[in-house]
C-alpha positions as CSV (number, residue, x, y, z in Angstrom):
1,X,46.7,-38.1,7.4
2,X,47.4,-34.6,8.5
3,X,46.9,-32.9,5.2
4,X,43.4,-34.7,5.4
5,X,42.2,-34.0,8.9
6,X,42.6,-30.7,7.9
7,X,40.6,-31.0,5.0
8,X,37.6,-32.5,7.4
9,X,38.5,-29.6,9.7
10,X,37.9,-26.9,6.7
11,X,34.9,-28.3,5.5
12,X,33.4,-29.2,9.0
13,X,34.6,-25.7,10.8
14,X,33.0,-24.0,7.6
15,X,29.4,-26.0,7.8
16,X,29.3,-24.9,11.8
17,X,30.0,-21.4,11.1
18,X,26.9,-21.2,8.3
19,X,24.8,-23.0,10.4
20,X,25.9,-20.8,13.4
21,X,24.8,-17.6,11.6
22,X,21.3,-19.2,10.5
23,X,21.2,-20.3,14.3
24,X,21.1,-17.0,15.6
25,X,18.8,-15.0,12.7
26,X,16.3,-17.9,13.7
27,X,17.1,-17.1,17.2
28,X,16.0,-13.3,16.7
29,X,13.3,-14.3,14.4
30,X,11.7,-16.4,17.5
31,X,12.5,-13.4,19.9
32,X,11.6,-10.9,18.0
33,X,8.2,-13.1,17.4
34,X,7.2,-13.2,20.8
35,X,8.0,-16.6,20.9
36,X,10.6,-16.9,23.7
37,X,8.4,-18.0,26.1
38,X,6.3,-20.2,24.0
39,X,7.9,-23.0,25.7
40,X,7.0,-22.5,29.5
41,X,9.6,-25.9,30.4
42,X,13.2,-26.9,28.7
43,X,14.3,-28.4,27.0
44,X,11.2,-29.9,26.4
45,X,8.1,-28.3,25.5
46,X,4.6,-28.6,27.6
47,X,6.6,-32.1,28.9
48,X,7.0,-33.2,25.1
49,X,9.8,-33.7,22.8
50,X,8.6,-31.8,20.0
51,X,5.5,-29.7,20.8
52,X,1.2,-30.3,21.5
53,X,-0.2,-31.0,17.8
54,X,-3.5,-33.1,18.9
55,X,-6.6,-32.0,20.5
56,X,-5.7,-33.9,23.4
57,X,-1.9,-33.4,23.8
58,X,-3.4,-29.5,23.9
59,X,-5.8,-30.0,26.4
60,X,-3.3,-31.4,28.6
61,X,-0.5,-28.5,28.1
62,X,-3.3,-26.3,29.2
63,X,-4.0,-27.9,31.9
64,X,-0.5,-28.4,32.7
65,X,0.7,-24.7,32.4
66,X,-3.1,-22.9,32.9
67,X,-0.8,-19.4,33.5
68,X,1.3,-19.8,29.6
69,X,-2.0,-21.2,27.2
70,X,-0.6,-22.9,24.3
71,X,0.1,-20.9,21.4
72,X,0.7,-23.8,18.5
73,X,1.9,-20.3,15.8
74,X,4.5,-19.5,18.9
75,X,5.8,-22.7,20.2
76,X,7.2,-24.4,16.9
77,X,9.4,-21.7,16.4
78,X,10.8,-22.2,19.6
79,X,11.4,-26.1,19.7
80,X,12.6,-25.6,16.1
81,X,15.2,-23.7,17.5
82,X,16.1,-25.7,20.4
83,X,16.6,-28.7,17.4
84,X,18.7,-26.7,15.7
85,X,20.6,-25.6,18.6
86,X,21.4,-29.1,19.5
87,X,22.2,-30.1,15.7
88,X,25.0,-27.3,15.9
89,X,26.1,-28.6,19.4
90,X,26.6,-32.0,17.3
91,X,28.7,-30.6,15.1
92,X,30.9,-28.7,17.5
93,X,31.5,-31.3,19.4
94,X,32.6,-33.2,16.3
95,X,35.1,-30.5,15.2
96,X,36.3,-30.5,18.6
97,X,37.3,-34.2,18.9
98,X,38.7,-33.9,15.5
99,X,40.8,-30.7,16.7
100,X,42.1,-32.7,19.9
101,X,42.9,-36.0,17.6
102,X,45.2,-38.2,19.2
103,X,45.9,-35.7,21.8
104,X,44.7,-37.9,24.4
105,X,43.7,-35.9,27.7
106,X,42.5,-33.5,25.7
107,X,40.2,-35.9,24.1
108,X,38.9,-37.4,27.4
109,X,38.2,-33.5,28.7
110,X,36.3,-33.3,25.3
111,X,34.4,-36.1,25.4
112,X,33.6,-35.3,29.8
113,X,32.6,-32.0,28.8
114,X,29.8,-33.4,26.3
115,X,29.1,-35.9,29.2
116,X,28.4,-34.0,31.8
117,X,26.3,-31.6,30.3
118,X,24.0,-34.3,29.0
119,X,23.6,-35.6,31.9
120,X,23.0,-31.9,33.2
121,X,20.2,-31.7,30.6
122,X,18.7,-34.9,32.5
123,X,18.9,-33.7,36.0
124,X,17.2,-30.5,35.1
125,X,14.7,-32.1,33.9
126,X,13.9,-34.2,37.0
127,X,14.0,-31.5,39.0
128,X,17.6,-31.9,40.4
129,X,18.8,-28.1,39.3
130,X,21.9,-27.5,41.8
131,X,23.3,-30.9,40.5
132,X,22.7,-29.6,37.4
133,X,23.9,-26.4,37.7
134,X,27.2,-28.0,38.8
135,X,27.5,-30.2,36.1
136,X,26.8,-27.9,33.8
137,X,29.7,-25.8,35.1
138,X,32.3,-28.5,34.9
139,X,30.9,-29.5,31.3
140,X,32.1,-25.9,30.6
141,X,35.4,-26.4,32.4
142,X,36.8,-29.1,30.7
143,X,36.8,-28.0,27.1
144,X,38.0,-24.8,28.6
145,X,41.3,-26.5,30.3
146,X,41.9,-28.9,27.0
147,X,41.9,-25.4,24.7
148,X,44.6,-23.8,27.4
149,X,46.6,-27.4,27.2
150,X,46.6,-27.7,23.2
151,X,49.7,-27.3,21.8
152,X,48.3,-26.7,18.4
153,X,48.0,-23.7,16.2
154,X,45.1,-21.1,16.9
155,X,42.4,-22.5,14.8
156,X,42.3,-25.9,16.3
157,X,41.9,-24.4,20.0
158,X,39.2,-22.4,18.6
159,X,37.1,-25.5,17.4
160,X,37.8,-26.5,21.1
161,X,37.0,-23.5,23.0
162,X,33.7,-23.0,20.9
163,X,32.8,-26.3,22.3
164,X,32.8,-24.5,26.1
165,X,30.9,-21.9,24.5
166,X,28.3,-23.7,23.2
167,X,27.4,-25.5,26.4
168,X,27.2,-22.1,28.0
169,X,24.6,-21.0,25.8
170,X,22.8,-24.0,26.8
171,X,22.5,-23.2,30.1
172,X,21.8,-19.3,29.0
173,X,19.2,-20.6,27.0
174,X,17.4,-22.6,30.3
175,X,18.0,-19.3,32.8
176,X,16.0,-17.8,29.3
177,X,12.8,-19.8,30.1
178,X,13.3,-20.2,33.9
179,X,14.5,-16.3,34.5
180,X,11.4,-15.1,32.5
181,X,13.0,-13.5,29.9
182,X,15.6,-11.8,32.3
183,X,17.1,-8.9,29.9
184,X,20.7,-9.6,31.1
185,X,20.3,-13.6,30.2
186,X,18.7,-12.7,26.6
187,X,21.6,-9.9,25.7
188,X,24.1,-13.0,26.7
189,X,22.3,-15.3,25.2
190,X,22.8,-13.1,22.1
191,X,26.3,-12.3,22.7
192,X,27.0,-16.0,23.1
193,X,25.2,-16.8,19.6
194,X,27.6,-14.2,18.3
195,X,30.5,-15.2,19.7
196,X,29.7,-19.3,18.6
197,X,29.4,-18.0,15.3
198,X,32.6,-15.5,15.3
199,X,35.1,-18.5,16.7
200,X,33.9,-21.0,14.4
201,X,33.8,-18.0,11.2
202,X,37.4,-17.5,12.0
203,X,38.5,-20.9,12.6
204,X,37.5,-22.0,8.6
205,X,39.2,-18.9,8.0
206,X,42.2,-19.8,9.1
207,X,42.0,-23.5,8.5
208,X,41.5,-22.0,4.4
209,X,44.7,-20.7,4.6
210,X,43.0,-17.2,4.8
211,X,46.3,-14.9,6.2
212,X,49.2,-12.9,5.2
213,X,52.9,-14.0,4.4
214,X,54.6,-11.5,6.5
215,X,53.7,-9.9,9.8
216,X,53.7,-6.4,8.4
217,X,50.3,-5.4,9.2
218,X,50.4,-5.9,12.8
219,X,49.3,-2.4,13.2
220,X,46.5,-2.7,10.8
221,X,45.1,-6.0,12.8
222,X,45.2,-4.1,16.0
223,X,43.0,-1.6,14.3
224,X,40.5,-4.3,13.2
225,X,40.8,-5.8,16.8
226,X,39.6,-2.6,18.1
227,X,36.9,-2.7,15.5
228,X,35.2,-5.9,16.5
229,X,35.6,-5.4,20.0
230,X,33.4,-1.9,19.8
231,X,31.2,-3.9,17.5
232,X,30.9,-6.0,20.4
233,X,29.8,-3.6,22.5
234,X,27.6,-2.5,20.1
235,X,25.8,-5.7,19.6
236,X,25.3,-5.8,23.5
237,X,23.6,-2.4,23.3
238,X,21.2,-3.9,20.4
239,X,20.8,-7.1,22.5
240,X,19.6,-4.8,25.4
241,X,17.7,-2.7,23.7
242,X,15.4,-6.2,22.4
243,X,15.4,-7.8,25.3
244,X,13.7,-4.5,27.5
245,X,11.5,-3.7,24.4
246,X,12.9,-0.5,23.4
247,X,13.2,-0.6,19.9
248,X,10.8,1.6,19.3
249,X,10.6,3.8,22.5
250,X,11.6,6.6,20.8
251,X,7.7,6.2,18.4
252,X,8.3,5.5,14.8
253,X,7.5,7.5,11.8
254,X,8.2,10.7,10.9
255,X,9.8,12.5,14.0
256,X,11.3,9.0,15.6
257,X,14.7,9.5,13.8
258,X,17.2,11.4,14.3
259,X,15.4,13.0,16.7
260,X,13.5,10.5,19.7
261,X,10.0,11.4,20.3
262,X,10.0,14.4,18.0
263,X,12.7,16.0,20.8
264,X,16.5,16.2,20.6
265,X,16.6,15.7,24.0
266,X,13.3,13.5,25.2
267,X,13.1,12.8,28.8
268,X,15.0,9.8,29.9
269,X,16.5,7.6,32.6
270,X,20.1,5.9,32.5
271,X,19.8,4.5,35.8
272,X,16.7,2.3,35.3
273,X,17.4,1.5,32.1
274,X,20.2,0.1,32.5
275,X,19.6,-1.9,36.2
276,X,20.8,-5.9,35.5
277,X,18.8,-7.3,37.4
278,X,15.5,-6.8,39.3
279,X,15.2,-9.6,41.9
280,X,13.8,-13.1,41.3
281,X,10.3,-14.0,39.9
282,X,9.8,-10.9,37.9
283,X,8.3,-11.4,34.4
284,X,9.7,-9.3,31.4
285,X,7.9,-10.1,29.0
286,X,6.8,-7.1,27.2
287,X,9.5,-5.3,29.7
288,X,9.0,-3.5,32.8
289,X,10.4,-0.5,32.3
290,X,8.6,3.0,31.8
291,X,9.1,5.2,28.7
292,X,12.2,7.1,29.9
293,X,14.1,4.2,30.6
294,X,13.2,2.6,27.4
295,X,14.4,6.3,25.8
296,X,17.2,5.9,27.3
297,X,18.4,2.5,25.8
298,X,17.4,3.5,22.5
299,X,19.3,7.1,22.8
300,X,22.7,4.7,24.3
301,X,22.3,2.3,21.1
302,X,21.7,4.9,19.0
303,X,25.3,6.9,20.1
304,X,26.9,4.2,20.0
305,X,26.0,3.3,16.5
306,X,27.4,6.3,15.7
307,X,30.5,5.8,17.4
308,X,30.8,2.5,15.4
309,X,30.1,3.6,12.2
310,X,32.2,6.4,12.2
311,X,35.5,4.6,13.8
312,X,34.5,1.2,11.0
313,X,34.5,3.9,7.9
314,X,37.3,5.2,9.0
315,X,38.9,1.8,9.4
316,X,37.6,0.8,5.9
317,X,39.6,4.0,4.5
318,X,42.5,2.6,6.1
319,X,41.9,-0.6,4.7
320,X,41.7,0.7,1.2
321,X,45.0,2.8,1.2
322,X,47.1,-0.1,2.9
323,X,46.2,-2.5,-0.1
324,X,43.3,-4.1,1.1
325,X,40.6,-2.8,-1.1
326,X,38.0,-5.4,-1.5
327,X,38.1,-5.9,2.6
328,X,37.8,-2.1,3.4
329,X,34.3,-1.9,0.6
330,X,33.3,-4.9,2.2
331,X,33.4,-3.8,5.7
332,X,31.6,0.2,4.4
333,X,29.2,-1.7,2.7
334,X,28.0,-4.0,5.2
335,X,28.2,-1.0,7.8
336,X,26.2,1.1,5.6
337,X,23.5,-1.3,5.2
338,X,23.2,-2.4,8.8
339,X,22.7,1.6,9.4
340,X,20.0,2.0,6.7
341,X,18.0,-1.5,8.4
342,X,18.4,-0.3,12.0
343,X,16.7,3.2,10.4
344,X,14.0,1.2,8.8
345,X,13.6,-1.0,11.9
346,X,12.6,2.7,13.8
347,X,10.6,4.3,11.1
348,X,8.5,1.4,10.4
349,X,7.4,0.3,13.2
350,X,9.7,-2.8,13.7
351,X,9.1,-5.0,10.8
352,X,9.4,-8.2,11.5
353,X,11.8,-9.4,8.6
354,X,13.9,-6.1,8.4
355,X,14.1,-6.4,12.1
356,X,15.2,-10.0,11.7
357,X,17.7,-9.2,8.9
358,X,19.3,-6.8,11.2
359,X,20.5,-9.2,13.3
360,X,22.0,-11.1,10.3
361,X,23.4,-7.9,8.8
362,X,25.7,-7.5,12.1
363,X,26.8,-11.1,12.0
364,X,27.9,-10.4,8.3
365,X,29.3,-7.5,9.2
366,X,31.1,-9.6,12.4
367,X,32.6,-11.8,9.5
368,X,33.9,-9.3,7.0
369,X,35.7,-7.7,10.1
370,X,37.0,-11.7,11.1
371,X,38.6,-11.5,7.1
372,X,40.1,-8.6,7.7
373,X,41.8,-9.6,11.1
374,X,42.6,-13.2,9.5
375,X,44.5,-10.9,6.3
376,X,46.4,-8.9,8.4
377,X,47.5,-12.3,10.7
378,X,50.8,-14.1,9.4
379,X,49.4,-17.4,8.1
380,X,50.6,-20.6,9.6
381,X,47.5,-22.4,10.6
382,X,46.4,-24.6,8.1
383,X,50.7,-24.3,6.6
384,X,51.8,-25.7,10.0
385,X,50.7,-29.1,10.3
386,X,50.2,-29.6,6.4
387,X,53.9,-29.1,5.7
388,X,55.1,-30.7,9.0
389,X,53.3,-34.4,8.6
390,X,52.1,-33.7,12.8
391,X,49.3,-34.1,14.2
């Protein structure tokens, strides 16, 4: 039984973490769209499960929402996303009842979790949001506290934990609609999509057997650690940098890179550009900030690109002369094309697709750097429960 749950672990853990990835290049595709408001309600949109298709279902959003006119090119993409949001919830919340199998209390907290926040879901939408709200937060709380209490190797927690995540960005993607595109709530929601994808990535990972048979590279994984954490950062940085529409603040075309404006030093503002949060009510979309703010986001994400690629080359040479070859070219290559599509996103103008496949670049780059730390970890996942008979 045990050398089969892990089987349906592996191939379920692996499924959640390909879908995760599509999940959030389709999330970028409907931001990057001008689509993230094409739903003025949630989860619903203009009051209906999928979206207006008839003259008269039309005629009624209109007159429903007369300040956001339906857009029928916009608001698929958005539902569409929302679907496949909850399809992936589905399956994480399969991975984690398999995770916590026979492990009762854990089970129950699993199982409450996905309780309360459907029952969230329908409070909000009648209007009840502090209930919600509270719900919500205890449907986060529960997977949280059965991951802490699993006595069970690392990957299994992981399937648990992502569980927690996943209702979070639920609720990040409500404050989305209801906050107006608040730039702090879209960089999170991004962060969250990351992070989904990143714990389920390195749970199949490590469910495949995907580790080393000594603990010898325990200074090499603290390197890689440090790697994914600044690419962390990073991400944030191209998160905020979208969500205050300042991708191209520094113009495009010749003269827009490496220099900003056709200056070395254009005028900018760190202190505005980087505010959280600008009261309630405020609208941002299209942003609200003025040109030197916006500078100044794209001069930040641009350093700190360089910081990253510099300190992740570096790491790949390291990488390479410890043994690990194909997981240091992997890592350079990845790095070096997410480079050259962040370049093409500034010098033409923000292309839709190249700007799209920039966001799926830096999850593939996420996951070459997830190999790496899974090499360089001693393997005992997927060894530990297949070779004991427990579970």
């Amino acid at each position: 039984m045990s050398s089969r749950l892990l089987k349906i672990l592996r191939g379920l853990s692996l499924l959640a973490a390909v879908f995760a990835l599509g999940l959030v290049m389709f999330g970028a595709f409907v931001r990057l769209s001008n689509a993230g408001l094409s739903c003025p309600d949630w989860p619903t949109c203009y009051g209906q499960v999928t979206w207006p298709q008839h003259a008269q279902a039309v005629a009624h959003a209109d007159a429903a929402f007369p300040d956001r006119p339906y857009e029928a090119h916009k608001a698929w993409r958005e539902q569409v996303h929302r679907f496949l949001a909850g399809t992936l919830g589905v399956l994480v919340l399969g991975l984690a009842l398999l995770a916590t199998w026979r492990k009762r209390g854990a089970q129950i907290a699993v199982l409450g979790g996905a309780v309360f926040a459907a029952v969230g879901v329908s409070l909000y939408i009648h209007g009840e949001r502090e209930w919600s709200s509270l719900l919500g937060g205890c449907a986060i709380a529960l997977p949280l506290l059965a991951a802490m209490g699993l006595r069970r190797p690392g990957a299994w927690k992981l399937c648990v934990l992502a569980l927690a995540v996943i209702i979070f960005q639920a609720m990040l993607g409500m404050w989305t609609v209801t906050l107006l595109l608040r730039p702090v709530v879209v960089m999170g929601h991004l962060l969250g999509g990351m992070t989904t994808f990143a714990l389920l990535a390195y749970a199949a990972l490590r469910f495949a057997g995907v580790g080393s048979v000594d603990d010898r590279m325990a200074d090499l994984r603290k390197l890689v650690a440090i790697g994914i954490v600044l690419l962390f950062c990073q991400i944030a940085l191209g998160g905020w940098t979208s969500a205050n529409y300042a991708a191209l603040a520094c113009g495009y075309g010749p003269g827009s890179f490496p220099q900003c404006l056709g200056q070395w030093m254009p005028p900018t503002d760190f202190h505005q550009g980087f505010v959280l949060s600008r009261g309630i009510g405020v609208n941002y979309e299209g942003g609200v900030l003025d040109m030197a703010a916006r500078s100044a986001i794209q001069v930040a994400h641009r350093t700190g690109a360089l910081v990253v690629f510099c300190y992740l080359l570096w790491l790949s040479y390291k990488l390479v002369r410890r043994g690990l070859r194909g997981y240091g070219i992997a890592i350079a290559l990845a790095l070096v094309g997410q480079v050259l599509l962040g370049i093409s996103n500034v010098y033409f103008g923000l292309p839709l697709a190249v700007a799209t496949a920039h966001n799926g670049v830096a999850e593939l780059l996420l996951f070459t750097l997830l190999v790496a730390l899974a090499r360089t970890q001693k393997r005992h996942d997927a060894l530990m429960f297949q070779t004991s008979g427990r579970y």
